[in-house]
Every structure is written in structure tokens, then in C-alpha cells.
C-alpha positions in Angstrom: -5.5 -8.1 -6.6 -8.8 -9.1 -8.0 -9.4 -11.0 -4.7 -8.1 -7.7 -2.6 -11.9 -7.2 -0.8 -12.3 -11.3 -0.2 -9.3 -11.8 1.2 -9.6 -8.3 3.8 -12.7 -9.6 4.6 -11.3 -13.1 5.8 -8.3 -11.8 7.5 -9.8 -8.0 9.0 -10.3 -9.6 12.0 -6.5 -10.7 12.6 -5.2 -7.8 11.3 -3.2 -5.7 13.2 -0.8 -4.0 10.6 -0.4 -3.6 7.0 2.9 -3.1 4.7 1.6 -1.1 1.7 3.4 -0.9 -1.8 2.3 0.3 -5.5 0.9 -2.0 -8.0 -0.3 -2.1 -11.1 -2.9 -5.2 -12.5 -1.4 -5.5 -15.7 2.0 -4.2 -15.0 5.2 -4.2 -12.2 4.0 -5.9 -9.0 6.5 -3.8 -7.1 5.9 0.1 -7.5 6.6 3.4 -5.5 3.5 4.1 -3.5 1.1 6.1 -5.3 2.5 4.8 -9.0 0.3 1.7 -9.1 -3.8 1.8 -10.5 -5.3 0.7 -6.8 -3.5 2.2 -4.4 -6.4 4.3 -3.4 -9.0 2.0 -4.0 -7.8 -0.7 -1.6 -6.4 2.1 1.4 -10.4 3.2 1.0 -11.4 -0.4 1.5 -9.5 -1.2 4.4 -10.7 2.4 6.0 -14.6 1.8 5.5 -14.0 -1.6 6.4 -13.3 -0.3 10.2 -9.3 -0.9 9.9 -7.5 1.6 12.1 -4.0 -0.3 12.1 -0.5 1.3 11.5 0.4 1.0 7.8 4.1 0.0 6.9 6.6 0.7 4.1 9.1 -1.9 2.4 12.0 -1.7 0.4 11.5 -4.5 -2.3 14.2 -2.4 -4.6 17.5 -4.1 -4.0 19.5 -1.6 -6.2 18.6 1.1 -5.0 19.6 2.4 -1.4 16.9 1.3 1.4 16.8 5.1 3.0 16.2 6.7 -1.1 13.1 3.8 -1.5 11.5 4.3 1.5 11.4 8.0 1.5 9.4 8.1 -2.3 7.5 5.3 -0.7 6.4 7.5 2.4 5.7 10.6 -0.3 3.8 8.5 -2.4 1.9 7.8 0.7 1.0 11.3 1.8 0.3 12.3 -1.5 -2.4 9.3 -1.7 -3.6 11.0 1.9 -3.5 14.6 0.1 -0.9 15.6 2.7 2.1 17.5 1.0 
């Protein structure tokens, strides 16, 4: 994460889609969209940087069922976008 804006920068020009999830820096790697610390700050980055791409959703949670994850993951994600 500390190398979030170096690494856009080297692959912005390939990119063509990219699969969010929440993080934390000194905690879980794997969070529900919107519970993680940079979230926000790297969706802003990608957006002044010029990328217009789709964004995905993944279910890394393999106890839980898929349909339950990805639906807190796409609420987290309009909540980041102040959508309700």
C-alpha cells in the first residue's frame, strides 16, 4: 500500500479494469469495502490520475456465502461514492 501511487503510475497505462476491496495498513488485508483506512484515498488517486475503467468486486471470504459478501462489498462502495 505504501507503493499504491508508484505502482498506478507504472501500470495506468495498461489498465483497463480494477477489482477493489477494503484494507487496512496495519490490520486485515481483506476487508468489506469502505472498512479499510485508504479506500478513499486510492479511488481518488486512480480518478485524478485520468482512470475511467469499470471497478470490480471479489469475494475473498470463503465462509461466508459469495451473494451476502458481494452485496456489503457493493454498499461499502456506494457509500465511499456518497450514493445511498
Amino acid at each position: 500500500m505504501d507503493e499504491y501511487e508508484e505502482l498506478i503510475n507504472l501500470a495506468l497505462p495498461y489498465l483497463w479494469s480494477v477489482n477493489l476491496n477494503g484494507m487496512r495498513k496495519n490490520g486485515p488485508k481483506i476487508l468489506t469495502i469502505g472498512e479499510g483506512d485508504r479506500e478513499v484515498q486510492m479511488l481518488e488517486y486512480l480518478t485524478e490520475k485520468g482512470f475511467d475503467g469499470p471497478y470490480g468486486v471479489l469475494c475473498h471470504i470463503k465462509t461466508e456465502d459469495a451473494k451476502v459478501v458481494l452485496q456489503r462489498n457493493i454498499e461499502g462502495l456506494k457509500k465511499l461514492n456518497g450514493s445511498k
